[in-house]
C-alpha positions as CSV (number, residue, x, y, z in Angstrom):
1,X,9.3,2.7,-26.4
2,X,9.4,-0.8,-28.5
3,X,13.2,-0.6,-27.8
4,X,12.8,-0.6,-24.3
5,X,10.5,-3.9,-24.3
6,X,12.8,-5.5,-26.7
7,X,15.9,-5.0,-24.6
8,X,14.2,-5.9,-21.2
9,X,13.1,-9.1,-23.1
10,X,16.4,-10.2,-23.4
11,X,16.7,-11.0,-19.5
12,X,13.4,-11.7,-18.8
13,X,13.9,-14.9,-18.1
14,X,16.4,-14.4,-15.7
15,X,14.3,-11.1,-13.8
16,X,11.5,-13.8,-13.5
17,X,14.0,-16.2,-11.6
18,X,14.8,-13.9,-9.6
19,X,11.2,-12.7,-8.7
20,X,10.5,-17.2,-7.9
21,X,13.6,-16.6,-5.3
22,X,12.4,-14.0,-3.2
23,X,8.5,-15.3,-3.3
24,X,10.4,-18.3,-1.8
25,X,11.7,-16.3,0.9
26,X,9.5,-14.2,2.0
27,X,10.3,-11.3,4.3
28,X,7.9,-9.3,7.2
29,X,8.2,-5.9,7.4
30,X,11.3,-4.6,8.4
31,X,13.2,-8.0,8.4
32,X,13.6,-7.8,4.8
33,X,17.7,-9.0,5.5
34,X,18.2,-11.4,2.6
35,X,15.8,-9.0,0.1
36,X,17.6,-6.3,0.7
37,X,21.2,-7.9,0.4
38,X,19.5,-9.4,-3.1
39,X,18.7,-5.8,-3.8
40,X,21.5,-4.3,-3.2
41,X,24.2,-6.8,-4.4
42,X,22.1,-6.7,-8.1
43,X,22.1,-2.7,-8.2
44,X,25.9,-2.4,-7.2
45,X,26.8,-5.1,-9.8
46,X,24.9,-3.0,-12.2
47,X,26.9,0.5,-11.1
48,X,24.2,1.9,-8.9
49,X,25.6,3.7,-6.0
50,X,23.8,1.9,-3.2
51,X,23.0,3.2,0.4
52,X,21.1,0.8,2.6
53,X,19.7,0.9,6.1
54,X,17.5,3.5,5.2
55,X,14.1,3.7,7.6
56,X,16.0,0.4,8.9
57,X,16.0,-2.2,6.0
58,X,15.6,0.3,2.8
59,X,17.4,0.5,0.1
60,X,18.4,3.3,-2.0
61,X,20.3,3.3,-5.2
62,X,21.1,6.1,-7.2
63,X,21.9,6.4,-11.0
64,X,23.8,9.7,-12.6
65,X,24.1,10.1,-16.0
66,X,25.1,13.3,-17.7
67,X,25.3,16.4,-16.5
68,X,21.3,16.9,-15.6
69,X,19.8,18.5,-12.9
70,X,16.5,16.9,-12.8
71,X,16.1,13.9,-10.5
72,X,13.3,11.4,-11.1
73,X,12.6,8.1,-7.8
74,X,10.7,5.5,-8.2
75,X,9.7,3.3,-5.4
76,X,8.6,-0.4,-5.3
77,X,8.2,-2.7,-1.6
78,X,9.6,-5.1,-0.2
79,X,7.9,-6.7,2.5
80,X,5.5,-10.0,2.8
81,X,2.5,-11.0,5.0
82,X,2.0,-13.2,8.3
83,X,0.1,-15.8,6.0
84,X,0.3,-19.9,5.3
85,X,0.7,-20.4,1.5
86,X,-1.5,-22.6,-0.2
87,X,-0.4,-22.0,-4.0
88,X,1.6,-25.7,-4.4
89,X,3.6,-23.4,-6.6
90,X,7.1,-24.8,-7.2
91,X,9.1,-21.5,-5.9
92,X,6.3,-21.1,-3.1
93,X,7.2,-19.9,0.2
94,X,10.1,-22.1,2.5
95,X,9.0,-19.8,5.5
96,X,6.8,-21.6,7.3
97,X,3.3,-18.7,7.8
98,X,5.0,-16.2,5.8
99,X,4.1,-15.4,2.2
100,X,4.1,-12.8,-0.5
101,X,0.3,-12.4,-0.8
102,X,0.3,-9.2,-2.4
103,X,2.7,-9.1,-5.5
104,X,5.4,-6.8,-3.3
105,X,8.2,-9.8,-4.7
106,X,6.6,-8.9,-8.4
107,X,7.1,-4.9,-7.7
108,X,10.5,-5.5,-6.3
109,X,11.5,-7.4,-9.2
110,X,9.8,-4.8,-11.9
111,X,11.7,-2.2,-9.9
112,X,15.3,-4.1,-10.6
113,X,14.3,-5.2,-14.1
114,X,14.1,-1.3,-14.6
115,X,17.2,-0.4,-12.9
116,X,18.9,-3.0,-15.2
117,X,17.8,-2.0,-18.1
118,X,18.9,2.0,-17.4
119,X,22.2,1.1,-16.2
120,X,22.8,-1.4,-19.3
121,X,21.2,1.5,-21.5
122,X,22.0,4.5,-19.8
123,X,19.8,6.6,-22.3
124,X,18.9,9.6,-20.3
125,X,20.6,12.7,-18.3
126,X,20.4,13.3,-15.1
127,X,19.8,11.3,-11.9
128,X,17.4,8.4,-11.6
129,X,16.4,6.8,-7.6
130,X,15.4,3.2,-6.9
131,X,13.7,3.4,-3.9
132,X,13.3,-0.2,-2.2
133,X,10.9,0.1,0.6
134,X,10.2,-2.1,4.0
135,X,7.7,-2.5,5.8
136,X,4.8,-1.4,3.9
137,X,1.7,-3.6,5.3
138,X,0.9,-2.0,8.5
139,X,4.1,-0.7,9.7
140,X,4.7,2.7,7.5
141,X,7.6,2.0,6.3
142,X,7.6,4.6,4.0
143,X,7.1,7.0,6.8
144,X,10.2,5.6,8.5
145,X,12.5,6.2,5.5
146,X,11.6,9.8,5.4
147,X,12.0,10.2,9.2
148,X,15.2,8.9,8.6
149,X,16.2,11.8,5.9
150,X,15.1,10.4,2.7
151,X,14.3,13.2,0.4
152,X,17.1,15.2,2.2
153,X,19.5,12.9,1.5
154,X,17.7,11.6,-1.9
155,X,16.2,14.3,-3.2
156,X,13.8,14.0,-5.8
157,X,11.7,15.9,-8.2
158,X,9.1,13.3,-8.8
159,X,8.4,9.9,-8.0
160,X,6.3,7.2,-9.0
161,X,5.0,4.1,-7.5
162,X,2.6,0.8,-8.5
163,X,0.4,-1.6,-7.3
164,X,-0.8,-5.1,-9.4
165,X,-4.6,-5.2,-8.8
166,X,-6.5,-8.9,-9.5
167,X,-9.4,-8.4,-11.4
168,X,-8.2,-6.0,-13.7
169,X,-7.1,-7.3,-16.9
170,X,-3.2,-7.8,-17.2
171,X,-0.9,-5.5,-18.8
172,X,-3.8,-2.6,-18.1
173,X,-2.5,0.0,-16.4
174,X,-5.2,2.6,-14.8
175,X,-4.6,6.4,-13.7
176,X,-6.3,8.3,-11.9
177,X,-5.9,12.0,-10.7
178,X,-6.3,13.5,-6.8
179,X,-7.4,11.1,-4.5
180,X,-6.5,8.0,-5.4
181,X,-6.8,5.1,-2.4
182,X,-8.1,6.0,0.9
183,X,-6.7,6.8,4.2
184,X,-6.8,4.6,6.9
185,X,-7.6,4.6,10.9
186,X,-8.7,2.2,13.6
187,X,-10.7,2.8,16.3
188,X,-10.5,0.4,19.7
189,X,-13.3,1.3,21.7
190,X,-14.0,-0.6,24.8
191,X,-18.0,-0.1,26.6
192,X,-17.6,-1.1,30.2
193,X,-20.7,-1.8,32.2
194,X,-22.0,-4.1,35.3
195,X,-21.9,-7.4,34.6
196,X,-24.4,-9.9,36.8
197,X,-27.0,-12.8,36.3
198,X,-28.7,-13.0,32.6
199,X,-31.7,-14.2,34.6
200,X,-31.4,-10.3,36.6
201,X,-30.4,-8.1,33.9
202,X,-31.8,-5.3,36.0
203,X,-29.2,-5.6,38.4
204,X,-26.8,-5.2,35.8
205,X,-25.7,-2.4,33.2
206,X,-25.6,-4.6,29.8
207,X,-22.1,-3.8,27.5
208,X,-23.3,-5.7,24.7
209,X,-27.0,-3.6,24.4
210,X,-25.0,-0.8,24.8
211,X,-22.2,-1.7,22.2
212,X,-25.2,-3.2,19.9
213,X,-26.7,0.5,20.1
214,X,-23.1,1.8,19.2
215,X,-22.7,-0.1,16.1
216,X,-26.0,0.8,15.1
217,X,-25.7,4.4,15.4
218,X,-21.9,4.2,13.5
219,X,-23.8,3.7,10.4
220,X,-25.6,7.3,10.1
221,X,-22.3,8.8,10.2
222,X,-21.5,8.0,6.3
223,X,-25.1,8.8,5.8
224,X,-26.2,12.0,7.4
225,X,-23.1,13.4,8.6
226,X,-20.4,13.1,5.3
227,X,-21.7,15.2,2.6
228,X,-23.3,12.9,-0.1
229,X,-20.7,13.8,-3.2
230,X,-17.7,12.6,-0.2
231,X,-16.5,8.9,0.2
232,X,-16.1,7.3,3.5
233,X,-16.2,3.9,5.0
234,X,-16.7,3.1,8.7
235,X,-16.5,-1.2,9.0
236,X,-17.2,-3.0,12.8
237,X,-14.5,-5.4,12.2
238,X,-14.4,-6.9,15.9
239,X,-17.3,-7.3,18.7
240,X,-16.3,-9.1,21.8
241,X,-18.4,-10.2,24.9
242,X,-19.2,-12.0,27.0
243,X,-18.3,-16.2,27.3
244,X,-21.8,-18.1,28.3
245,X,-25.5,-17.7,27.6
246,X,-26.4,-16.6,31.5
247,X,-23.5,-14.0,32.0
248,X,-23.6,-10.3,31.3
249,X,-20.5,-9.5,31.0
250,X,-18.4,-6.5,32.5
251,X,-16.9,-5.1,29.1
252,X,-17.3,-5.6,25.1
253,X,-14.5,-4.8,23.0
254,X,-15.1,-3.6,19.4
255,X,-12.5,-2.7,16.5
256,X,-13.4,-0.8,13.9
257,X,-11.5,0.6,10.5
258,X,-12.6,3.5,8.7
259,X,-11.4,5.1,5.6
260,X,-11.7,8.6,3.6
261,X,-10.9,10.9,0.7
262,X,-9.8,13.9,2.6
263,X,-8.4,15.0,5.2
264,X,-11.3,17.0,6.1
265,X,-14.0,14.0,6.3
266,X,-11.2,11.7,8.5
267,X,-11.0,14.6,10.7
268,X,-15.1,14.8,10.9
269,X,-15.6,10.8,11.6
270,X,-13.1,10.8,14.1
271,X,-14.7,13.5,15.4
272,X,-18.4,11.7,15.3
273,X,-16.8,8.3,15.9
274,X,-15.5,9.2,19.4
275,X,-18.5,11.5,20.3
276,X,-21.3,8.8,19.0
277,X,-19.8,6.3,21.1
278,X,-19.8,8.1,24.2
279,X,-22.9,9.3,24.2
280,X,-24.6,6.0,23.4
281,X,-22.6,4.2,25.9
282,X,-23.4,6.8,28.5
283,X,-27.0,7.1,27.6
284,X,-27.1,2.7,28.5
285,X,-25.4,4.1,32.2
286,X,-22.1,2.6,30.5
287,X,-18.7,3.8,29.5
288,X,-16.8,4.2,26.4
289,X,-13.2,4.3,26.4
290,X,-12.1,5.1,22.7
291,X,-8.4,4.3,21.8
292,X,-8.5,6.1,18.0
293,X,-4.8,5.6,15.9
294,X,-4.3,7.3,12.8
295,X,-2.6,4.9,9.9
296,X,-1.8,5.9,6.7
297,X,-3.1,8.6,5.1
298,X,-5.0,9.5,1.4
299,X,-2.7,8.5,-1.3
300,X,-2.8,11.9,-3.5
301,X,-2.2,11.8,-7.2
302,X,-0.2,14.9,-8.3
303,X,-2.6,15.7,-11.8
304,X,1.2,16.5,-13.9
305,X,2.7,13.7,-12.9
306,X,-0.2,11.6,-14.1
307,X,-0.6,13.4,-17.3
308,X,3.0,12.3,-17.8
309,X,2.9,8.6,-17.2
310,X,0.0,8.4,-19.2
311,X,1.5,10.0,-22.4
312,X,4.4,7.2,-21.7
313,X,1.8,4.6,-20.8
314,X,-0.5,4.8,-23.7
315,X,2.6,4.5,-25.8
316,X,3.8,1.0,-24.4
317,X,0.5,-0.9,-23.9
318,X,-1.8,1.5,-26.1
319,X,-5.1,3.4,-25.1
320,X,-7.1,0.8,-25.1
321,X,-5.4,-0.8,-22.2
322,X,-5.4,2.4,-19.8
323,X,-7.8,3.6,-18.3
324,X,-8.0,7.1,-17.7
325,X,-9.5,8.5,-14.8
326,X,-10.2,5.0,-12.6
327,X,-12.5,4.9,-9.8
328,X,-10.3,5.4,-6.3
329,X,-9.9,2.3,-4.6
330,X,-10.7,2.1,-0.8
331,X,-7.7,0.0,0.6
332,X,-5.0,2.4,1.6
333,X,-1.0,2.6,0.6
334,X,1.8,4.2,2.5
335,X,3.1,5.4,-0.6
336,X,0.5,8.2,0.5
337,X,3.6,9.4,2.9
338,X,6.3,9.7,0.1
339,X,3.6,11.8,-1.6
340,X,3.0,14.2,0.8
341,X,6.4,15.2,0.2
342,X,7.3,14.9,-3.4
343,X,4.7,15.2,-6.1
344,X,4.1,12.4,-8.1
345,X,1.8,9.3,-8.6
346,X,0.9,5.8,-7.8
347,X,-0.4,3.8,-11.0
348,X,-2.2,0.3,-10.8
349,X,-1.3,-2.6,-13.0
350,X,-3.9,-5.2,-13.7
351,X,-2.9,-8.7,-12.6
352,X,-5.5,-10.7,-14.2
353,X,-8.1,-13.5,-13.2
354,X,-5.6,-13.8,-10.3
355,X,-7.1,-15.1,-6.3
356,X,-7.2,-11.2,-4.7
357,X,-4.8,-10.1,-2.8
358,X,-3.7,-11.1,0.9
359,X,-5.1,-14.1,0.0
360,X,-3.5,-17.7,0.6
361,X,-3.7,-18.4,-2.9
362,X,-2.9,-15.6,-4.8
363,X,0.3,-15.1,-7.2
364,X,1.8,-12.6,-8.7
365,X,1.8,-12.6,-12.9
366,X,4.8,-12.8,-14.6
367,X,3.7,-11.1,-17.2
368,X,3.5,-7.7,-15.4
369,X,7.2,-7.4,-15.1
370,X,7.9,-6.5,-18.2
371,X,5.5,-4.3,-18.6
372,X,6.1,-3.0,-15.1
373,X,9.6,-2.2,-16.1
374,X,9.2,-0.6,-19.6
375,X,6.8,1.6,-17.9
376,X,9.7,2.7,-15.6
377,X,12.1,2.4,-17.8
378,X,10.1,5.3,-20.3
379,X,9.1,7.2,-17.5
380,X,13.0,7.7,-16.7
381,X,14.3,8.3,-20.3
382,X,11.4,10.9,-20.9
383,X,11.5,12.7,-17.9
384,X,15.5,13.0,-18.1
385,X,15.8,13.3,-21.9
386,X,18.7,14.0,-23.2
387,X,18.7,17.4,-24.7
């Protein structure tokens, strides 16, 4: 593996400019033009047959060497955030309430530091996939490529994805098999009542008691109704009413996220979530009116494919810098969508001391490309060995 670090070394430099230019411009999902011409114009220089305008701004290149059958993708993202920088960084965003806040401009750039090293290399057999993703915060962009035929047309045999994390040291790199980051919903539930005079309260049928009563009741979901060895998360994120001390109002308005480990315990708090709310509303006189959306669901490790990247892993950084079997983490990743189709596994890279992420001051490390892309780079030439 020391011969891919040393090669990758050589432009590292260069891969590092290029990560400074598109933190400068950032991107939201889905308008990810001038990224994806980057993208694209760097892999066909390189010899990468590239496809773009897959799942609307993705980018697809594709590697063949040899006469292999095997076929190995590996996907990085592309997108930025709705948020003001406040980094005073030299290369820091030009677009004004844009910014890359979570380190998708450092997995972009491992992602092509990878590509260039196998195409400069080309030390395997068989077909290797860079998969450059829109649209991941919020907008399932991943879903939208393979709505739009990505595995049909791009088949693949495996894929692998990653993730910097803050707080973990850098150039750590953390595995974990099964369930690996949660999935996520959002509930919009809106408790109508009868609004009227805070100084006649019995004229009126009070939103906000009944909405307090809702909130409290959310929380013996977790606890008596998801068995205790399960993981769930259900977070009041918005409560709404009302405008002035001596008003009832007609209506509250309360958001909520919520988050699990299986399919079968986001099924049951939907379940409990809709009937909890309705029942308590009702039992105040008022009415719940639950609008409950579905987001991404649990990212899934595939146990092989983990056992594979850590063989490679523990031979570029060494064991004492991954961890085996990490804790799940409860944010969520569409990745989870590409996995549900292919098996294969998402890996976090630590980041460092770094400000966490979506955060107006954090910043991708540098140092994580190279590591980034070594990983990717041995992942490749193992998996497509030449015989």
């Amino acid at each position: 593996m020391k011969h891919i670090r040393e090669h990758i070394e050589k432009t590292i430099d260069e891969m590092v400019a290029i990560r400074h230019q598109i933190h400068e411009n950032p991107e939201m999902g889905f308008n990810e033009h001038k990224t994806g011409d980057k993208v694209a114009s760097l892999l066909e220089s390189w010899g990468f047959d590239v496809v773009r305008g897959v799942g609307k701004t993705g980018i697809v290149g594709t590697l063949k060497v040899g006469n292999g059958k095997k076929v190995i993708g590996i996907r990085a993202d592309m997108d930025a955030l709705p948020i003001e920088e406040e980094t005073n960084l030299p290369y820091a965003s030009k677009n004004a309430g844009v910014m890359h806040a979570c380190g998708h401009d450092g997995h972009t750039t491992i992602l092509l530091t990878a590509a260039r090293y196998l195409a400069e290399t080309r030390n395997f057999d068989g077909t290797v996939r860079v998969i450059f993703q829109p649209a991941e915060e919020s907008l399932g962009g991943g879903k939208k490529m393979i709505d739009d035929g990505l595995f049909e047309k791009f088949p693949c045999d495996r894929i692998y994805g990653l993730h910097n994390w803050p707080g973990f040291p850098a150039g750590t790199l953390r595995f974990t098999k099964g369930p690996m980051m949660a999935s996520v919903d959002t509930a919009y539930i809106t408790v109508r009542g009868k609004g009227g005079h805070g100084a006649r309260p019995e004229t009126t049928i009070d939103p906000i008691v009944a909405a307090s009563s809702i909130v409290m009741a959310l929380q013996t979901i977790v606890s008596r109704n998801v068995p205790p060895l399960e993981a769930a998360l259900i977070t009041v994120g918005m409560f709404k009413g009302g405008s002035v001390s001596n008003v009832i109002p007609e209506e509250v308005k309360m958001e909520l996220t919520i988050r699990a480990f299986s399919p079968e315990v986001r099924k049951l708090l939907q379940e409990r979530i809709c009937k909890l709310a309705k029942s308590q509303a009702e039992s105040y006189g008022a009415e719940a009116i639950i609008n409950y959306e579905r987001g991404y669901p649990v990212t899934v490790n595939d146990a092989e494919s983990i056992d594979f990247a850590l063989d490679v892993a523990k031979q570029i950084v060494g064991d004492k810098n991954v961890v085996e079997n990490a804790e799940p983490l409860t944010p969520s990743e569409d990745f989870s969508y590409m996995l549900e189709k292919v098996p294969g596994a998402y890996i976090i890279m630590g980041n460092g001391d770094s400000t966490g992420l979506h955060t107006p001051q954090y910043n991708f490390n540098d140092d994580g490309i190279a590591v980034g892309a070594t990983l990717w780079g041995a992942l490749v030439e193992k998996y497509l060995a030449k015989a």
